[in-house]
C-alpha positions as CSV (number, residue, x, y, z in Angstrom):
1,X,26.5,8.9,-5.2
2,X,23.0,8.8,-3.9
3,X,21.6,11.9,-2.1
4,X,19.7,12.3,1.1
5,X,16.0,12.8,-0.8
6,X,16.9,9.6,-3.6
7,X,17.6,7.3,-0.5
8,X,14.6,8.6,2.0
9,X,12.7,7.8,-1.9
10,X,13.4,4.7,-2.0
11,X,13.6,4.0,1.9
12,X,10.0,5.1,2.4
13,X,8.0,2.5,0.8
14,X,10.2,-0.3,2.5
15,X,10.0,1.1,5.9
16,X,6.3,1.1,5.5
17,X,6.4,-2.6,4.5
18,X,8.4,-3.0,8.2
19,X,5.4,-1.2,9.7
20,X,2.9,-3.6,8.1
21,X,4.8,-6.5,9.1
22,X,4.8,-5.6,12.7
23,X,1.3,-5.0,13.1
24,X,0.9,-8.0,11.5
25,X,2.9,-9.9,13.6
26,X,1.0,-8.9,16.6
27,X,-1.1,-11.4,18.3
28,X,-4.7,-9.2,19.0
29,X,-5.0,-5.5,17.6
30,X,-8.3,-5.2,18.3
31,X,-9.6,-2.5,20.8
32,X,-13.2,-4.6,22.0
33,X,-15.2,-1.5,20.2
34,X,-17.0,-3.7,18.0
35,X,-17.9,-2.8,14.8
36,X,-16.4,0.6,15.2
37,X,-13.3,-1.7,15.7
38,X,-14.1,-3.6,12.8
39,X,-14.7,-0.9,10.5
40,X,-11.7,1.4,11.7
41,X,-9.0,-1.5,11.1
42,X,-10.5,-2.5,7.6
43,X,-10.5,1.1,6.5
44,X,-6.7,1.6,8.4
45,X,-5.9,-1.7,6.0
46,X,-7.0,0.3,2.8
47,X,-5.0,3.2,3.6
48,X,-2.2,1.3,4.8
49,X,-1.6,-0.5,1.3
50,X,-3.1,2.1,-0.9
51,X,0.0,4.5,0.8
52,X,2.5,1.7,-0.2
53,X,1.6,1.9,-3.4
54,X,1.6,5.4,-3.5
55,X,5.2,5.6,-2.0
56,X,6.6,2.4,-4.7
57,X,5.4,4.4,-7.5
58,X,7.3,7.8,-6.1
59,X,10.2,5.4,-6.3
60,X,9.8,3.7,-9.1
61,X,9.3,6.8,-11.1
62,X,12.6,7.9,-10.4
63,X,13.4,4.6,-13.1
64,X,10.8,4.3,-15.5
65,X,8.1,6.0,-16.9
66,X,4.8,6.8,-14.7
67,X,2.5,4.8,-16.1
68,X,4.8,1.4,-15.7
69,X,6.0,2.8,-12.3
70,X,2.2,2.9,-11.2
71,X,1.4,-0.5,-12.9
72,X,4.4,-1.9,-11.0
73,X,3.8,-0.3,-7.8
74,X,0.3,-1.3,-7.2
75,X,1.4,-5.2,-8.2
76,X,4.1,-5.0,-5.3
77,X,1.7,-3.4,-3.1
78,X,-0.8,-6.3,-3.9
79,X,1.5,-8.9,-3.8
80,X,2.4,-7.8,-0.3
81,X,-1.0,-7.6,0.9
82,X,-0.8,-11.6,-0.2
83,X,2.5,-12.1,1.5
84,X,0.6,-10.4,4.8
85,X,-2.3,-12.6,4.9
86,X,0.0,-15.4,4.6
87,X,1.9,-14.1,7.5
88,X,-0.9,-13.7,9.7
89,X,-1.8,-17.1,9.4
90,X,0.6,-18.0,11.1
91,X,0.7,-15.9,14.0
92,X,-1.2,-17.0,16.6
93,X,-4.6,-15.2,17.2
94,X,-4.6,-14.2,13.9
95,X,-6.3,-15.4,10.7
96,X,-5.5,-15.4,7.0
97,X,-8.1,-13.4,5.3
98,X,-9.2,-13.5,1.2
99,X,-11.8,-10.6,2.5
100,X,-8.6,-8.6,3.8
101,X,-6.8,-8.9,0.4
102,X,-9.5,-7.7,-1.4
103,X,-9.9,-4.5,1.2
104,X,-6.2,-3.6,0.8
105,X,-7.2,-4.4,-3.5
106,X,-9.5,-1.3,-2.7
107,X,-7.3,0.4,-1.5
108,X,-4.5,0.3,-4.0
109,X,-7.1,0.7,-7.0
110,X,-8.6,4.2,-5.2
111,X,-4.6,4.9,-4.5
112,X,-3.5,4.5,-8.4
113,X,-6.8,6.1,-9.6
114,X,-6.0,9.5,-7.5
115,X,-2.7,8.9,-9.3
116,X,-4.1,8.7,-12.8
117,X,-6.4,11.8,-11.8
118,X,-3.5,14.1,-10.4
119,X,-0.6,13.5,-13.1
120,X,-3.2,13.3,-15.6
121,X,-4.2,16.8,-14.3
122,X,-0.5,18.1,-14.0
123,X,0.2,17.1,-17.6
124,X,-0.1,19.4,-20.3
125,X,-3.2,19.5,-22.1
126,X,-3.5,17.3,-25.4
127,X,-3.6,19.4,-28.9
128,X,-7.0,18.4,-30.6
């Protein structure tokens, strides 16, 4: 039987996915602010995918060790950010980006290394 917190685990990183996919499918989500515009969606796109990977790994270490959960989680995360640009290219006002996969690269790579730092941290220390 699955329980309430196993199914809002695994529910979470997929609902975000929806999310991403709806912004994406929107024609113009610019504000006309410019480079403050610029800047603020980039950054939004970081956090956006470096979350989903956060939220796959929660998941996926509910399977499989951490350290193949994280590895995992970060290539669906990255493989979705392709699967977004891809998207977008097709919706009209919008442009596939290599520049945007790379952003939302960052932003999984800073999302796994918080990982690493925090369970590494939890984890009891090593006998020398």
């Amino acid at each position: 039987m699955v329980t309430l917190r196993a199914a809002a685990t695994w529910s979470a990183p997929l609902l975000l996915m929806a999310v991403i996919y709806g912004l994406s499918d929107q024609p113009n989500l610019g504000t006309g602010l410019g480079l403050i515009d610029l800047v603020g969606r980039k950054l939004v796109h970081m956090m956006e995918f470096g979350a989903l990977s956060v939220l796959w790994w929660r998941a996926l270490r509910t399977t499989t060790d951490e350290a193949s959960a994280l590895r995992t989680a970060a290539g669906i995360a990255l493989l979705y950010a392709v699967l977004d640009e891809l998207h977008q290219g097709f919706v009209f006002g919008r442009t596939a980006s290599v520049w945007d996969v790379a952003i939302d690269a960052l932003g999984v790579g800073i999302a796994c290394l918080l990982v690493l730092r925090r369970t590494r941290s939890l984890s009891p220390a090593r006998a020398r």
